[in-house]
HTML snippet that shows the backbone in 3Dmol.js (N, CA, C, O; Angstrom):
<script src="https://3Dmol.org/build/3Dmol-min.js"></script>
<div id="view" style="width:600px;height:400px;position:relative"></div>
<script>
const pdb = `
ATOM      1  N   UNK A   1     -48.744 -85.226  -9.681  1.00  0.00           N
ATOM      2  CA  UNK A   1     -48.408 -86.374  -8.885  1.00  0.00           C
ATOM      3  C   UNK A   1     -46.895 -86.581  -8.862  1.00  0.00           C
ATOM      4  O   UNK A   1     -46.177 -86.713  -7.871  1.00  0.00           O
ATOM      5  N   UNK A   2     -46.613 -86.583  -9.931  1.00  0.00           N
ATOM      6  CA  UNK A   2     -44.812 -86.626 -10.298  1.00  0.00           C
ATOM      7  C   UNK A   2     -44.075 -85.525  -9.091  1.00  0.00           C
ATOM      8  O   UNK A   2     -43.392 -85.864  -8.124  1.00  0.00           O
ATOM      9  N   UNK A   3     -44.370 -84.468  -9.407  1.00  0.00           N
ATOM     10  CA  UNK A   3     -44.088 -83.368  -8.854  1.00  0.00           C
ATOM     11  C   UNK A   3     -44.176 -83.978  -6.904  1.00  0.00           C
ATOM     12  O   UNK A   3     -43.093 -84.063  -6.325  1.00  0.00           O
ATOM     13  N   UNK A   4     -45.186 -84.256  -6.287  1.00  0.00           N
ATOM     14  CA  UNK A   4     -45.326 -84.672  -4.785  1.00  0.00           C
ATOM     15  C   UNK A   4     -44.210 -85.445  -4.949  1.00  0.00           C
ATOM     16  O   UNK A   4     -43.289 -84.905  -4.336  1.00  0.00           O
ATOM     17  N   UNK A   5     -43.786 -86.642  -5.585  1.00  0.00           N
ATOM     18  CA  UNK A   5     -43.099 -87.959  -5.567  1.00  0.00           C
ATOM     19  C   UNK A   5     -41.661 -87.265  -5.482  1.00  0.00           C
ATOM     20  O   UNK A   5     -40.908 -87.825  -4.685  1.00  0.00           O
ATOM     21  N   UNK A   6     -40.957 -85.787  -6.368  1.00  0.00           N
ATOM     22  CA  UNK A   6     -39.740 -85.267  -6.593  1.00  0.00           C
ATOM     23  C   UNK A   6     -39.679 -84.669  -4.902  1.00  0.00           C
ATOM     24  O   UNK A   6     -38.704 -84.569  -4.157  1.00  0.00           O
ATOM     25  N   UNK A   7     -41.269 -84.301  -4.641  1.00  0.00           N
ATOM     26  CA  UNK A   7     -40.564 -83.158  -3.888  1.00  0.00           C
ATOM     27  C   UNK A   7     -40.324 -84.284  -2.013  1.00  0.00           C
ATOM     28  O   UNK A   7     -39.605 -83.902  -1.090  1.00  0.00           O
ATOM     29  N   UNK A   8     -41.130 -85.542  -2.013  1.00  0.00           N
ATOM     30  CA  UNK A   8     -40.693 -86.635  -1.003  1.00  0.00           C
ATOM     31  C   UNK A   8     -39.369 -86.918  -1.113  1.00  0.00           C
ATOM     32  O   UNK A   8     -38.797 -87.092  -0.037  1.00  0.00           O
ATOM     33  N   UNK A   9     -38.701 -87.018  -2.122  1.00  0.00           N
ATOM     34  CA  UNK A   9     -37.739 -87.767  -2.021  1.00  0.00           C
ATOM     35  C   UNK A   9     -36.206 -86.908  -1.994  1.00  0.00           C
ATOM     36  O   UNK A   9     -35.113 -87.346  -1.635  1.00  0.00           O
ATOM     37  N   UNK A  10     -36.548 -85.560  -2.500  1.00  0.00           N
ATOM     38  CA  UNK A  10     -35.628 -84.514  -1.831  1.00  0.00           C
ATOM     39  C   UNK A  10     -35.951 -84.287  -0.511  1.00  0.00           C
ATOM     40  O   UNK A  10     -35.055 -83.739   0.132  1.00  0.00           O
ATOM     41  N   UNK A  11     -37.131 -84.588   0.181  1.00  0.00           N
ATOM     42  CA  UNK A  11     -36.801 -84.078   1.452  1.00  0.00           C
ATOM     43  C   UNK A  11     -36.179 -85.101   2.209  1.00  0.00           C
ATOM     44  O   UNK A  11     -35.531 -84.946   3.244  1.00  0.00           O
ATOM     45  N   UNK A  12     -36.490 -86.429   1.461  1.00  0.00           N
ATOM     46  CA  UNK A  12     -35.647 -87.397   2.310  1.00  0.00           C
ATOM     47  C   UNK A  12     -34.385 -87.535   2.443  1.00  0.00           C
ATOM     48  O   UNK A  12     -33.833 -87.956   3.459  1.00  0.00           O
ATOM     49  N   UNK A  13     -33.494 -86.965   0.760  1.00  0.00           N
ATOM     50  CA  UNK A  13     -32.378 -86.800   1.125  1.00  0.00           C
ATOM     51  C   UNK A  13     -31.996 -85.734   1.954  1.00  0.00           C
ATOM     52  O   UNK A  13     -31.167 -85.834   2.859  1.00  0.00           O
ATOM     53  N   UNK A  14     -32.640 -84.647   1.623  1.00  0.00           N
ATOM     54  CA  UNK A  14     -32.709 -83.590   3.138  1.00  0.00           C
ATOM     55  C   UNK A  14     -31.708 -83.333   3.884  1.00  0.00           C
ATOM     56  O   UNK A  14     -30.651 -82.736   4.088  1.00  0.00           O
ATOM     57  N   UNK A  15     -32.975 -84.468   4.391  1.00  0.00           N
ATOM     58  CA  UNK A  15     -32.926 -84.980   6.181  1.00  0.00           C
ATOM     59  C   UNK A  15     -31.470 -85.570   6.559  1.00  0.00           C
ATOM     60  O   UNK A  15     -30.755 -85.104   7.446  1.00  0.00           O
ATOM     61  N   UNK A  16     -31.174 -86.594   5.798  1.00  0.00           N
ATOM     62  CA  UNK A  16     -30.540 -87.152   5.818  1.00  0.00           C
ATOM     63  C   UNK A  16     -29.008 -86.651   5.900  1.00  0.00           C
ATOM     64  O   UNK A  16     -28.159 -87.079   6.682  1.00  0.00           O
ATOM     65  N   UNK A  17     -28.801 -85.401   4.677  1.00  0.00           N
ATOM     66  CA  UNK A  17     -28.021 -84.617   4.548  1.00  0.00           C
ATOM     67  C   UNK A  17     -27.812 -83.661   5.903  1.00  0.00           C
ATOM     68  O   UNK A  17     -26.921 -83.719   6.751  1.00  0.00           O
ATOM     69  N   UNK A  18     -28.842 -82.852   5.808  1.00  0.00           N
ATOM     70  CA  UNK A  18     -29.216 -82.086   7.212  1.00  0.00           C
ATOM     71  C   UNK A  18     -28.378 -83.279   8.453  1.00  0.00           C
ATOM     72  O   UNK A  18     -27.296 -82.977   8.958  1.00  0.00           O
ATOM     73  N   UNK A  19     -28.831 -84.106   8.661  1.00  0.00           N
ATOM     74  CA  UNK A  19     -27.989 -85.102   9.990  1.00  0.00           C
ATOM     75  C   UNK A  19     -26.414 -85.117   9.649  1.00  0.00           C
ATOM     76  O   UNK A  19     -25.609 -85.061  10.579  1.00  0.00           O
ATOM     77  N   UNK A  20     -26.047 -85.179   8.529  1.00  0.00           N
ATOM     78  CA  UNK A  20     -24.808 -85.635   8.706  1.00  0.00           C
ATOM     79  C   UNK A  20     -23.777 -84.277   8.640  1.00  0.00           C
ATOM     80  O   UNK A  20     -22.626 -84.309   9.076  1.00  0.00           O
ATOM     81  N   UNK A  21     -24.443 -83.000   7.974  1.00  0.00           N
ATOM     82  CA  UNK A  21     -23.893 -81.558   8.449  1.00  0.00           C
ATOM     83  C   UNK A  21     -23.390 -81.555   9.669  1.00  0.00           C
ATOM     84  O   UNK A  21     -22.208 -81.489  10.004  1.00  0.00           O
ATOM     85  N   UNK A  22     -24.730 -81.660  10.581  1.00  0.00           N
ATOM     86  CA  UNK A  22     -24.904 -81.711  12.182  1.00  0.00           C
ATOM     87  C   UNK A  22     -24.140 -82.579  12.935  1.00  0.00           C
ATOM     88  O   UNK A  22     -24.179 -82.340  14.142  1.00  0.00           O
ATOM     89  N   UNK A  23     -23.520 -83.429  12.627  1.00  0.00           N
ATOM     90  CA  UNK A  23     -22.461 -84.385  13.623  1.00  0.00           C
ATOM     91  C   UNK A  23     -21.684 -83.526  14.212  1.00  0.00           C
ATOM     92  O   UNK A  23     -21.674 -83.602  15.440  1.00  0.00           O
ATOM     93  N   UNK A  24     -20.817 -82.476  13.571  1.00  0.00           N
ATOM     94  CA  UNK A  24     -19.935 -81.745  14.520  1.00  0.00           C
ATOM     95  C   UNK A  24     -20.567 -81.279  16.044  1.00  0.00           C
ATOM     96  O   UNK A  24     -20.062 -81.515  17.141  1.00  0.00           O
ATOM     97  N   UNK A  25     -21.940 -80.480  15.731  1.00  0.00           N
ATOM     98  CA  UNK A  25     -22.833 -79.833  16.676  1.00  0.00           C
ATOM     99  C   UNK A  25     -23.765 -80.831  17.289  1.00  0.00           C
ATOM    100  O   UNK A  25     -24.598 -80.391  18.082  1.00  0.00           O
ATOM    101  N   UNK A  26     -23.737 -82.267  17.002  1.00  0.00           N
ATOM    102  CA  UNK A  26     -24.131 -83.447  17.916  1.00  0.00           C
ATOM    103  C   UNK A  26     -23.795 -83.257  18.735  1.00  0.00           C
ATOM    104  O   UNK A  26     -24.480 -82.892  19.690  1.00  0.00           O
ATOM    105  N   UNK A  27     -21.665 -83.538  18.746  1.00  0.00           N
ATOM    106  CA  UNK A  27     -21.035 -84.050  18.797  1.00  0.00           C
ATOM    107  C   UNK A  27     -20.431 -82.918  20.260  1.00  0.00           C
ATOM    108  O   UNK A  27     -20.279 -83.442  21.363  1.00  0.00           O
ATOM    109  N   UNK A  28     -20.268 -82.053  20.148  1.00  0.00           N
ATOM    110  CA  UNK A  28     -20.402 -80.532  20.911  1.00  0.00           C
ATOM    111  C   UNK A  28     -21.415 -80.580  22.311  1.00  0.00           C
ATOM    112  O   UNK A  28     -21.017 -80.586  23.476  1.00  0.00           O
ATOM    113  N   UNK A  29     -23.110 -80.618  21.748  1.00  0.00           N
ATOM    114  CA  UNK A  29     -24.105 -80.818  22.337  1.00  0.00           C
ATOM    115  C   UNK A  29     -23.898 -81.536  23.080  1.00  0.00           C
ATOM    116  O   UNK A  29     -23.511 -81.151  24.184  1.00  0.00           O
ATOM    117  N   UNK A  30     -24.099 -83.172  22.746  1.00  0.00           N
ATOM    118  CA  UNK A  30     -23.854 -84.329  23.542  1.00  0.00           C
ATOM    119  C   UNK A  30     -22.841 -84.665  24.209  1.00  0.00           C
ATOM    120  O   UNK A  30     -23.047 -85.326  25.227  1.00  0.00           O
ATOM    121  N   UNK A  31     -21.620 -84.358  23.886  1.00  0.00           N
ATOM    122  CA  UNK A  31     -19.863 -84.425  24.438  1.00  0.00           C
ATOM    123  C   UNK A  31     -20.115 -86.333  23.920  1.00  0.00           C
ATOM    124  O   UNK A  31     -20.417 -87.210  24.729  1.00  0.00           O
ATOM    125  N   UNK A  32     -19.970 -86.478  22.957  1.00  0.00           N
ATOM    126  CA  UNK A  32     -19.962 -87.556  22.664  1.00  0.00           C
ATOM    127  C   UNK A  32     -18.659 -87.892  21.659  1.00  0.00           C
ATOM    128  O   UNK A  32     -18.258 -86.911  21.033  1.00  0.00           O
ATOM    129  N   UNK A  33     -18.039 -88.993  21.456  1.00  0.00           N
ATOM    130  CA  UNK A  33     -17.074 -89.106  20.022  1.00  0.00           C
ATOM    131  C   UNK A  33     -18.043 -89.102  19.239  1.00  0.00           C
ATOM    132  O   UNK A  33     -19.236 -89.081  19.542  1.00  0.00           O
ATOM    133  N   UNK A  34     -17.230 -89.135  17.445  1.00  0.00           N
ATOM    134  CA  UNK A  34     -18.066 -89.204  16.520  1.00  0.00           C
ATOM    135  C   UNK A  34     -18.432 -90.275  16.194  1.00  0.00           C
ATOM    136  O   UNK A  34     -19.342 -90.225  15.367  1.00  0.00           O
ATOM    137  N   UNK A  35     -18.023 -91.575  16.573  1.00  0.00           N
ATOM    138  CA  UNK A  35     -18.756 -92.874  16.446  1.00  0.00           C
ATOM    139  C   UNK A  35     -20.262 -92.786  16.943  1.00  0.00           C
ATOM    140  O   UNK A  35     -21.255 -93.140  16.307  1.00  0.00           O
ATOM    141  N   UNK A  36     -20.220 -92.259  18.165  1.00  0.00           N
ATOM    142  CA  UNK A  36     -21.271 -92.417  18.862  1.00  0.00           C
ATOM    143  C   UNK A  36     -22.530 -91.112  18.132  1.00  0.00           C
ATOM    144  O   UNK A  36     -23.756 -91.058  18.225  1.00  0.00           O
ATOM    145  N   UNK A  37     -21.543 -90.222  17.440  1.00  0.00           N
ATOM    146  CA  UNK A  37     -22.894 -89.206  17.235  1.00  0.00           C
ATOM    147  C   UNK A  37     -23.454 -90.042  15.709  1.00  0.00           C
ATOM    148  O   UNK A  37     -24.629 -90.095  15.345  1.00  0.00           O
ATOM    149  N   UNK A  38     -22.299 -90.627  15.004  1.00  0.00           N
ATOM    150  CA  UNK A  38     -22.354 -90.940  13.690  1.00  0.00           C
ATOM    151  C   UNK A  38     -23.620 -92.292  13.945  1.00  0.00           C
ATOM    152  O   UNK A  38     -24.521 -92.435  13.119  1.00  0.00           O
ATOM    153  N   UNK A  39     -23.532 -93.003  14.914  1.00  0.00           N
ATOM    154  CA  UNK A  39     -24.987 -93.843  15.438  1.00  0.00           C
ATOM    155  C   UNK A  39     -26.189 -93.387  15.575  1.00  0.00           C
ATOM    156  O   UNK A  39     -27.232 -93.865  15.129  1.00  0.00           O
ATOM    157  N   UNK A  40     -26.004 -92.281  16.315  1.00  0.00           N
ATOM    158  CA  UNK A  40     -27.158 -91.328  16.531  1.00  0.00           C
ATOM    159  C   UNK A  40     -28.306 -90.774  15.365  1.00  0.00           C
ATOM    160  O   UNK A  40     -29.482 -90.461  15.548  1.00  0.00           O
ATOM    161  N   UNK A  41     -27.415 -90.779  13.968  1.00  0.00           N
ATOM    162  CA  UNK A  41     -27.651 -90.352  12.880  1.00  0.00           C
ATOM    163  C   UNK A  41     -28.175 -91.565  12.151  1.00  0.00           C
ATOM    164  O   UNK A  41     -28.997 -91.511  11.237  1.00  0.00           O
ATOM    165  N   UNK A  42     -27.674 -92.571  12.593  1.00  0.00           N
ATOM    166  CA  UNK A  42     -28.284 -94.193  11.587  1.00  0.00           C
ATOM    167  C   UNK A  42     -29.191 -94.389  12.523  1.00  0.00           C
ATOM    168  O   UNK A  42     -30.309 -94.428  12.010  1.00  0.00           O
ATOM    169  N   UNK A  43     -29.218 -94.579  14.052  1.00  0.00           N
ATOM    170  CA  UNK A  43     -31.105 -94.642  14.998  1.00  0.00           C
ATOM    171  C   UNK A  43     -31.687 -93.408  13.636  1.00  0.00           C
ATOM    172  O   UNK A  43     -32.294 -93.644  12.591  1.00  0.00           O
ATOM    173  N   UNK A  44     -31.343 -92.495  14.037  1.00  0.00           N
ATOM    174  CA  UNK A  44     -32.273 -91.306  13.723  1.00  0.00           C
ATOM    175  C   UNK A  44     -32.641 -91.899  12.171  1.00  0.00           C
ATOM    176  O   UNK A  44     -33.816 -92.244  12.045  1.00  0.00           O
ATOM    177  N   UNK A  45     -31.908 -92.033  11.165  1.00  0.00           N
ATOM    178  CA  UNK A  45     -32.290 -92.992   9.666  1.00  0.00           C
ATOM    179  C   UNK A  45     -33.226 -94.021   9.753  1.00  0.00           C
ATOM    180  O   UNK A  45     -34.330 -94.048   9.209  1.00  0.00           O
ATOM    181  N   UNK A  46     -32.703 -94.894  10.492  1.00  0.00           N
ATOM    182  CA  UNK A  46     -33.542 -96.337  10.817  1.00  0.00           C
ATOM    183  C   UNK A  46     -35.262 -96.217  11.373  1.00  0.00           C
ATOM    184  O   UNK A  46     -36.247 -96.937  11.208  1.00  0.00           O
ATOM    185  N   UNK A  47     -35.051 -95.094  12.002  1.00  0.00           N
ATOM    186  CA  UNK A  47     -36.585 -94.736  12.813  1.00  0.00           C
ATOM    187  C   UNK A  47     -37.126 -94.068  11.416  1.00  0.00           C
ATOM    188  O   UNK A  47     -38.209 -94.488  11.010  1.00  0.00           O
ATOM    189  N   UNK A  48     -36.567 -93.230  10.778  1.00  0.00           N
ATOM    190  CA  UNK A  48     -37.260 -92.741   9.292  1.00  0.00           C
ATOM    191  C   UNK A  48     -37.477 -93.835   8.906  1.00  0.00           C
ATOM    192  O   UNK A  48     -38.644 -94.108   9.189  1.00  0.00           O
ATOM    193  N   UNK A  49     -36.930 -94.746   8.337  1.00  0.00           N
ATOM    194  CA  UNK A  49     -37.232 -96.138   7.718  1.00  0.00           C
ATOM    195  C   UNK A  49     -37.774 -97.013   7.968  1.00  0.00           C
ATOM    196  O   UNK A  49     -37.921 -97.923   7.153  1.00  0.00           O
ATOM    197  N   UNK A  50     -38.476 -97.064   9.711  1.00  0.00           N
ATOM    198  CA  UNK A  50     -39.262 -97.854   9.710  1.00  0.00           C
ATOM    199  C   UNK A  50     -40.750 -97.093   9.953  1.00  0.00           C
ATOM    200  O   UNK A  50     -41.797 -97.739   9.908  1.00  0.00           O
ATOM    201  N   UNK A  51     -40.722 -95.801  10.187  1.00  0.00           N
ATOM    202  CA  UNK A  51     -41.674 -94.966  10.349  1.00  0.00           C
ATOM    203  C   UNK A  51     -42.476 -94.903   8.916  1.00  0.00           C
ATOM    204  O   UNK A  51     -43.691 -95.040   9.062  1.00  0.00           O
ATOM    205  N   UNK A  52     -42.191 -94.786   8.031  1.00  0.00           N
ATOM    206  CA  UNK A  52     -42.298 -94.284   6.925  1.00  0.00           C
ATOM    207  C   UNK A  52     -43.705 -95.567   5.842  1.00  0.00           C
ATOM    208  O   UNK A  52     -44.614 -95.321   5.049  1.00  0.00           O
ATOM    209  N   UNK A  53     -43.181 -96.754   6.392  1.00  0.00           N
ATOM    210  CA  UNK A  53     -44.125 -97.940   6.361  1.00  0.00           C
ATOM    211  C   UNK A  53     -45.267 -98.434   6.809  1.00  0.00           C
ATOM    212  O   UNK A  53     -46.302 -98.954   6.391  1.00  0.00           O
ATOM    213  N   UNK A  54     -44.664 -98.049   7.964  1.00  0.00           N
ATOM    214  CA  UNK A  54     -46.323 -97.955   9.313  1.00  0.00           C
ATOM    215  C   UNK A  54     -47.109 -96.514   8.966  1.00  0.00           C
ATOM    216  O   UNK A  54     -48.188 -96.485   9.559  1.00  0.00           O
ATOM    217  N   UNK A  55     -46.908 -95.534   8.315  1.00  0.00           N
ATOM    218  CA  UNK A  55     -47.872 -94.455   7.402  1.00  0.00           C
ATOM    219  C   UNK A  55     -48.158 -95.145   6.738  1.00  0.00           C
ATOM    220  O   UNK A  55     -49.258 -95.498   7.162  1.00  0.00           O
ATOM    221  N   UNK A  56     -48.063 -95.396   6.337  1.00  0.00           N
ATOM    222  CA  UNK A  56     -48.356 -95.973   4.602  1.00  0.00           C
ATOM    223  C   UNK A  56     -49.021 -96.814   4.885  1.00  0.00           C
ATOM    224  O   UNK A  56     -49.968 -96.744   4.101  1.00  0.00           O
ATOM    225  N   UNK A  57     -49.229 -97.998   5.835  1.00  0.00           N
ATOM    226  CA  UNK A  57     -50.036 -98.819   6.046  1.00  0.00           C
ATOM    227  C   UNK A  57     -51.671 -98.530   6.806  1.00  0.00           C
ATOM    228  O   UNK A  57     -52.787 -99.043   6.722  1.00  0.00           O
ATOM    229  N   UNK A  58     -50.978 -97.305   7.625  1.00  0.00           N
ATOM    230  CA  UNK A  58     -52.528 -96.923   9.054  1.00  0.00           C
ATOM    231  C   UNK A  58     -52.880 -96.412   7.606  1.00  0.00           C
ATOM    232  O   UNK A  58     -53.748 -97.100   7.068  1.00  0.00           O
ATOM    233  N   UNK A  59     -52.483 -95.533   6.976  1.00  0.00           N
ATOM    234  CA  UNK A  59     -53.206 -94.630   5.502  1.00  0.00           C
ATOM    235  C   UNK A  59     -54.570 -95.765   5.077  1.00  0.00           C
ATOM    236  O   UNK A  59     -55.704 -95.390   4.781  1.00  0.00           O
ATOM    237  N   UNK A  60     -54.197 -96.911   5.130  1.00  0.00           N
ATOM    238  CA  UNK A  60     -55.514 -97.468   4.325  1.00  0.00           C
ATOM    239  C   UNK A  60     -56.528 -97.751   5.320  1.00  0.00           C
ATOM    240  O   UNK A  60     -57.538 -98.338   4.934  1.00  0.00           O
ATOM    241  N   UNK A  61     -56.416 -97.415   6.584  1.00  0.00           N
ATOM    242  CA  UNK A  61     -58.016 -97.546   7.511  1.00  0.00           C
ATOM    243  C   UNK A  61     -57.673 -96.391   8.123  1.00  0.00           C
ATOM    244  O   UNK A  61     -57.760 -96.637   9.326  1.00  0.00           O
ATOM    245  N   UNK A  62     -57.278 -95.095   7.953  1.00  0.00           N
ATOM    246  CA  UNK A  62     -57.425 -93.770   8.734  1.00  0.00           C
ATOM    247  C   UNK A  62     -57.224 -92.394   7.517  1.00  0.00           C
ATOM    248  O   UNK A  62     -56.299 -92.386   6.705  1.00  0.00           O
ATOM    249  N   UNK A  63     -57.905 -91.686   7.575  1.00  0.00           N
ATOM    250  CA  UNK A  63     -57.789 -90.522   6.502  1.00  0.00           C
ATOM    251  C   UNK A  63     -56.783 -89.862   6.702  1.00  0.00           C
ATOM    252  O   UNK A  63     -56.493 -89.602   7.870  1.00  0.00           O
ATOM    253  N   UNK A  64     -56.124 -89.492   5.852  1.00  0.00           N
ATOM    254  CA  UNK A  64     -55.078 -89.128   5.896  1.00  0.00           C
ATOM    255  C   UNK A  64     -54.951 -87.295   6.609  1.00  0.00           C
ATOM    256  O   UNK A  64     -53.848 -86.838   6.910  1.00  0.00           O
ATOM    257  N   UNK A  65     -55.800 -86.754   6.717  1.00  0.00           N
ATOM    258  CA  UNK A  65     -56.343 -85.538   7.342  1.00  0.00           C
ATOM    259  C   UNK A  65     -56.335 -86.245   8.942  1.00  0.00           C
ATOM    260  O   UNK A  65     -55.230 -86.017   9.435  1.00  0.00           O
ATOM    261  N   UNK A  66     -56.797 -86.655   9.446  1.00  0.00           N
ATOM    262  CA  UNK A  66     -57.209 -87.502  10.913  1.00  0.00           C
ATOM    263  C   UNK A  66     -55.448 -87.949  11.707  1.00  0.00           C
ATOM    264  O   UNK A  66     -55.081 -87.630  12.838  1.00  0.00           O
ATOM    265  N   UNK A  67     -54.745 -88.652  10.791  1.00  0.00           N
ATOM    266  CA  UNK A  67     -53.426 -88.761  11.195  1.00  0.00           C
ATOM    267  C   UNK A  67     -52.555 -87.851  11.213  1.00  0.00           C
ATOM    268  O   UNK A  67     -51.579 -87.830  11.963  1.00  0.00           O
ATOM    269  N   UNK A  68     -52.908 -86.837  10.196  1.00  0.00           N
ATOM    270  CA  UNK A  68     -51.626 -85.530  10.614  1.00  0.00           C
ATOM    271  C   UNK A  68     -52.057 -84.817  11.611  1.00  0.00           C
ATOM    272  O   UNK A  68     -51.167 -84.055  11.988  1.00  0.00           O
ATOM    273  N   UNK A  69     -53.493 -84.666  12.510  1.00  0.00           N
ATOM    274  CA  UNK A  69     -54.520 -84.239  13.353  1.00  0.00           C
ATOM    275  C   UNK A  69     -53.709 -84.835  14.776  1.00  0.00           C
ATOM    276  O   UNK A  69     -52.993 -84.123  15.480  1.00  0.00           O
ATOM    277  N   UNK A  70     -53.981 -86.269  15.026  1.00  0.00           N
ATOM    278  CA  UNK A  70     -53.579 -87.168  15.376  1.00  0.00           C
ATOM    279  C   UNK A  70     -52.041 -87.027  16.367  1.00  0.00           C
ATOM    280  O   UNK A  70     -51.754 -87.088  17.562  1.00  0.00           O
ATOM    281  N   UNK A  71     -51.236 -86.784  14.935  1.00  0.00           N
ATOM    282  CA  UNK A  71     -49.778 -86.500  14.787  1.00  0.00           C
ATOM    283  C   UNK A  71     -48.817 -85.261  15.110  1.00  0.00           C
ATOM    284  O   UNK A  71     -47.603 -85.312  15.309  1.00  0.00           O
ATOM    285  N   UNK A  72     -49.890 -83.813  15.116  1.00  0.00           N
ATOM    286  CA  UNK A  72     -49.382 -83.130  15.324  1.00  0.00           C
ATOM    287  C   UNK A  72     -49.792 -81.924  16.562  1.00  0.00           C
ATOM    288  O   UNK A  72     -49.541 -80.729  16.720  1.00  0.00           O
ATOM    289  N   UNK A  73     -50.740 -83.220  17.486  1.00  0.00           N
ATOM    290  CA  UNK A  73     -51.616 -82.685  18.669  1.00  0.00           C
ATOM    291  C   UNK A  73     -50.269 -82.958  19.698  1.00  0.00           C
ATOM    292  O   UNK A  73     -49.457 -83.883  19.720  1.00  0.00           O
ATOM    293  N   UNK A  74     -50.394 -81.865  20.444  1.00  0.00           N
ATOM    294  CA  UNK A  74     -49.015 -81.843  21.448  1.00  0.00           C
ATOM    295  C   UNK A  74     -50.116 -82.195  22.881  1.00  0.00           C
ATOM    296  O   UNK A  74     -51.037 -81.480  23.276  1.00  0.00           O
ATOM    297  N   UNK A  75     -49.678 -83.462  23.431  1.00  0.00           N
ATOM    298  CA  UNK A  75     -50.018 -84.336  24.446  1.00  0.00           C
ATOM    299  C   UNK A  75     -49.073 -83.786  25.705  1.00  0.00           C
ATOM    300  O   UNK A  75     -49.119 -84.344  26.801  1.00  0.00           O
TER     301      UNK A  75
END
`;
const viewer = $3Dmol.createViewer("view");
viewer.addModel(pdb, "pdb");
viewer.setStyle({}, {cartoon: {color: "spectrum"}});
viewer.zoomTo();
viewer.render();
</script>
């Protein structure tokens, strides 16, 4: 159990890490300044952070098999 809990919370820093590498190549991509890519990266945080709650909550009336089903059906 320990072990799942180490390996969530490295991927969260990750991610996180992973985004802020990527600003240069936002920044390129989009033709944007870096204010604007450096936003891009806190939406992109903020949507982790509020995403991350609303799992955790459907989890107690949907199996957790059914939502990654759900989640990873391309519509």
């Amino acid at each position: 159990m320990m072990l799942g809990l180490y390996i969530g919370a490295f991927l969260g820093m990750l991610s996180e890490t992973s985004m802020n590498i990527a600003l240069p190549d936002l920044m390129d991509e989009f033709s944007v300044p870096s204010g604007t890519a450096q936003w891009m990266v806190v939406g992109y945080m903020l949507a982790i952070g509020v995403a991350l709650p609303c799992v955790g909550f459907l989890l107690r009336w949907v199996k957790a098999k059914t939502l990654v089903m759900v989640a990873s059906t391309d519509r």
